[in-house]
Structures are given as structure tokens and as C-alpha cells.
C-alpha positions as CSV (number, residue, x, y, z in Angstrom):
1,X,20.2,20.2,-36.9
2,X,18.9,23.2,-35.1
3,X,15.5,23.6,-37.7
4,X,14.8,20.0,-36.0
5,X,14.0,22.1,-32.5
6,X,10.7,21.0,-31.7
7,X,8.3,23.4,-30.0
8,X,7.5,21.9,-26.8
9,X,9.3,23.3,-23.2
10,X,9.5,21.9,-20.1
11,X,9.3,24.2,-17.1
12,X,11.9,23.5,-14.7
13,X,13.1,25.4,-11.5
14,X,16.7,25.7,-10.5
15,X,18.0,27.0,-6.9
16,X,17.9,30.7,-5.6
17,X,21.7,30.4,-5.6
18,X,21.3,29.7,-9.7
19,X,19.1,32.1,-10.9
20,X,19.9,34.0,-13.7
21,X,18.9,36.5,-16.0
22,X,15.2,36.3,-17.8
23,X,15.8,35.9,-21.8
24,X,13.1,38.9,-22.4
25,X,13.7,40.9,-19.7
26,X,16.7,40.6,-17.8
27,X,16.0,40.1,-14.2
28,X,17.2,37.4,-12.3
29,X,14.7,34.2,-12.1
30,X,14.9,30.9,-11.0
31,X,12.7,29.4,-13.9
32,X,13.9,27.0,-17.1
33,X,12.2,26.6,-20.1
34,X,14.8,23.7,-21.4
35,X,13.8,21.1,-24.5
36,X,13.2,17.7,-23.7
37,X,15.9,16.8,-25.7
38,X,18.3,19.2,-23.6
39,X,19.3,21.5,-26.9
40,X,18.2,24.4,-25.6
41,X,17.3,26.4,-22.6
42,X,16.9,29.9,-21.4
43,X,15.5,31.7,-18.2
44,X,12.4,32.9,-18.2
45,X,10.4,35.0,-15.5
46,X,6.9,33.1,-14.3
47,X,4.9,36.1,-15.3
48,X,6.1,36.1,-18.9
49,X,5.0,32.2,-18.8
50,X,1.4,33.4,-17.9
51,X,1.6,36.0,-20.7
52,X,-0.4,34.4,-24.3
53,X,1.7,36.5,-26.5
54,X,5.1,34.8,-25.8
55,X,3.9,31.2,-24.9
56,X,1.2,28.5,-24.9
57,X,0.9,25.7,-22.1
58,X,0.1,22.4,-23.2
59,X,-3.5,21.6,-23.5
60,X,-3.9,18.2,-22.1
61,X,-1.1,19.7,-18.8
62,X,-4.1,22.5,-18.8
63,X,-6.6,19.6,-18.6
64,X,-4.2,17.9,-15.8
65,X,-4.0,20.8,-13.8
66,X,-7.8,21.6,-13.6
67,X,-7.9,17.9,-12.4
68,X,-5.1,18.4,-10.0
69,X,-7.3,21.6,-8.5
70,X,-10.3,19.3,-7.9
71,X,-8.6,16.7,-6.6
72,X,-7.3,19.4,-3.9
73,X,-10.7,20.8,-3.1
74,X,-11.7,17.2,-2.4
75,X,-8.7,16.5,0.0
76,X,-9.6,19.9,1.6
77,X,-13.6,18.7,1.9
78,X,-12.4,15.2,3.1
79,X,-10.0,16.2,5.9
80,X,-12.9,18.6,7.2
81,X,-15.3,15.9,7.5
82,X,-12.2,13.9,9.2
83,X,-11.9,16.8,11.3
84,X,-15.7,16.7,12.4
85,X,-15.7,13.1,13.0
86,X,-13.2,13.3,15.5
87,X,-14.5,15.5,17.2
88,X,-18.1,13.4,17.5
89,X,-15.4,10.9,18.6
90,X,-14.1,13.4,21.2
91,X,-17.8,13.9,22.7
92,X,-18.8,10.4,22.5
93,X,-15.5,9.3,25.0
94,X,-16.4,12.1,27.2
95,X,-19.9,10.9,27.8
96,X,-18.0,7.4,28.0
97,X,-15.7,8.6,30.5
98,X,-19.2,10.3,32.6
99,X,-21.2,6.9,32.4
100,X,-18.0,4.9,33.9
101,X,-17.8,7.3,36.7
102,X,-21.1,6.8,37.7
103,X,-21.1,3.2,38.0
104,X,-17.6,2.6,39.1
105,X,-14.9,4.7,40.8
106,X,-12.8,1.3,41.2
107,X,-13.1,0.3,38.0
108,X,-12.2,3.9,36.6
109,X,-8.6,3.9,37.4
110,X,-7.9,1.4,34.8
111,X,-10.4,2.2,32.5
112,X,-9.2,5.6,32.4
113,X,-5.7,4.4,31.7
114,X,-7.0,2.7,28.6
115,X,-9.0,5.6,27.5
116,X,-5.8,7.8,27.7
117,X,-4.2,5.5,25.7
118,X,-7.2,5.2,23.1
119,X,-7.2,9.0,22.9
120,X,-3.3,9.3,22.6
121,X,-3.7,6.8,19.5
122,X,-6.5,8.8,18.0
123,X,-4.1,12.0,18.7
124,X,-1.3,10.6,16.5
125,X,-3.0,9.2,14.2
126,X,-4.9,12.5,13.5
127,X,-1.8,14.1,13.4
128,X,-0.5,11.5,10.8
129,X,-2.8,12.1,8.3
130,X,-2.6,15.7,8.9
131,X,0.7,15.6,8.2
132,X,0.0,13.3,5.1
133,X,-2.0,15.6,3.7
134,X,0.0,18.7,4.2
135,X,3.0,17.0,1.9
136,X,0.9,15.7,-0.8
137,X,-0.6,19.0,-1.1
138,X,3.0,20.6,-1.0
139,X,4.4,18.3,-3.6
140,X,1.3,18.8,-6.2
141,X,1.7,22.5,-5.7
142,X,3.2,24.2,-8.5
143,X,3.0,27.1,-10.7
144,X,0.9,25.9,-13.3
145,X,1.6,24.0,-16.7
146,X,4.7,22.7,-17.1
147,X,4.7,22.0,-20.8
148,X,4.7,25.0,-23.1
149,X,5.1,25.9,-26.4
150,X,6.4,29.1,-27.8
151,X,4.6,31.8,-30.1
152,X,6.1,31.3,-33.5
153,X,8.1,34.7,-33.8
154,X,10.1,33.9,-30.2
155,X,10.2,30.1,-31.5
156,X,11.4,30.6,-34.4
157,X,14.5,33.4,-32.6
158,X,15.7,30.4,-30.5
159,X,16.3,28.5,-33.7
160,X,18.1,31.3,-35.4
161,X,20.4,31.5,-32.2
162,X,21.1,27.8,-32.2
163,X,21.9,28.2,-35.9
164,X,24.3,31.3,-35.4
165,X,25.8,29.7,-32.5
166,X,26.5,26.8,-34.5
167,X,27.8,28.4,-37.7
168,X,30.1,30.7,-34.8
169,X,31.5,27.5,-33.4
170,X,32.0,26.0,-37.3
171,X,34.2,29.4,-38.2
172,X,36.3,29.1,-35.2
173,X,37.0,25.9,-35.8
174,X,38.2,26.6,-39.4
175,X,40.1,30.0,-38.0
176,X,42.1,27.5,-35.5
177,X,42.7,25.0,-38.6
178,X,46.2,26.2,-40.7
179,X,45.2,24.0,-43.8
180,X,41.8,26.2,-44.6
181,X,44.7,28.8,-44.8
182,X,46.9,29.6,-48.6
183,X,50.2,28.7,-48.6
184,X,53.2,30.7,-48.4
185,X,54.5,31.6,-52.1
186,X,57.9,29.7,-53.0
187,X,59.0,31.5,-56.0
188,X,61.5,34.0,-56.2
189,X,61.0,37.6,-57.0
């Protein structure tokens, strides 16, 4: 049952309050490397994730990530030009507001009123998308890969562990059973 353990880990984080100690090295850390099956899981420090001599991320997670990265330098690109089209919006409604000025002082009052409101609309919904953008880039921010498969020598001591714990569990089990025990002789001496 435990020689089925497939190589593949998920990277999962836990809360502060939950961290416990890395499998290698012992200090507390807030990262999960857990099967998708939910068989196993240990702790793990980020830094030994980065490391090629305990584990491997996944190739085509490698291939998302890059993507992910480009897609972010793209958002980055696209709110600057946002950025600098507002702001030829912002000169063009001040040369507005000079031309109006000129030609009417009645008419300004009301047309100024509008324009406020114009430019309070433009505020919030600049402030929207900034706002937007801030959270998906929070959400797609991670660590890295999140699929990961281990070297064969610390792959193959998560199997024998599973496999001790298991024949532990099966030797309890017969130690709490009185029939696995011999009888009691019933002849006489």
C-alpha cells in the first residue's frame, strides 16, 4: 500500500500559528509538501524546496510560472500606460476648464459642477482598477512551483516510514489481541 506512493507533492502553506518543524532540518516552517492523495505529508523549509539535491518542481508548473511572470510584467506595462493616459486626460480638462473661462463666467458655474463630477468619476474609477490590479497581483504571488517531486533517496525514505509506520500499527494491533497469544497449560504437574 505504501510502495503505491506516487512521487508528485503539492506545496501547501498552513498558518503561523501551525508551523512546525522542517523534516530535514528542524526549524519551525509554515510549508507542506502533502500527496495529492493525502497519504503523506511533512514540513519542509522553502529554501530546501529551491535546493535540486532534495527535490524537483514540476516541469510544466515551471512552464506556468514563467507565464505567470510575463503576464505580470504586462499588467505592470499596461497600468503605466493607464497611468499616462490619465494624466493627458488631466491636462486636456484643464485646458477645457481655461477655454470655458474665457468665453463664459455664467456658464462656468455649472459647467464646473459637471467637470468636478467628471473628474471625481475618473478619480474612482482609477482607483478601481488600481485596486484591481493590486489583488490579482497579490493572489498570483507565490513562492514558486507548487508541484514537486522528490530526489529518489529522500523519496524512497518517506516510503520506508509509511511502511514502518504501518507494520508498527499492525504489531500493536496483534500485542492488544489475547488470541495471537498461547494458551495457558491445563495439565497437571
Amino acid at each position: 500500500m505504501s510502495a503505491a506512493l506516487q512521487n508528485v507533492w503539492h506545496h501547501r502553506r498552513v498558518a503561523e500559528s501551525s508551523a512546525k518543524a522542517c523534516w530535514i532540518c528542524y526549524k519551525p516552517s509554515t510549508s507542506v509538501l502533502i500527496t495529492p492523495d493525502n497519504k503523506d505529508y511533512f514540513y519542509i523549509c522553502v529554501a530546501h524546496l529551491k535546493d535540486r539535491g532534495f527535490c524537483q518542481p514540476d516541469a510544466e508548473e515551471v512552464a506556468a510560472e514563467a507565464a505567470r511572470k510575463k503576464k505580470e510584467e504586462l499588467d505592470k506595462e499596461i497600468e503605466k500606460v493607464k497611468k499616462e493616459y490619465d494624466e493627458k486626460q488631466a491636462r486636456k480638462r484643464e485646458k477645457r476648464k481655461e477655454k470655458t473661462k474665457e468665453k463664459n463666467k455664467e456658464k462656468e458655474k455649472d459647467t464646473k459642477k459637471q467637470e468636478e463630477d467628471e473628474d471625481t468619476k475618473d478619480e474612482k474609477e482609477k482607483e478601481d482598477k488600481i485596486k484591481e490590479l493590486s489583488k490579482s497581483k497579490d493572489e498570483s504571488q507565490t513562492d514558486g512551483p507548487r508541484i514537486y517531486s522528490l530526489n529518489k533517496n529522500f523519496h524512497q525514505m518517506r516510503i520506508d516510514k509509511l511502511r514502518n509506520a504501518e507494520i508498527a500499527k499492525r504489531n500493536m494491533s496483534r500485542l492488544k489481541n489475547p488470541a495471537n497469544f498461547p494458551s495457558v497449560p491445563s495439565g497437571d504437574l
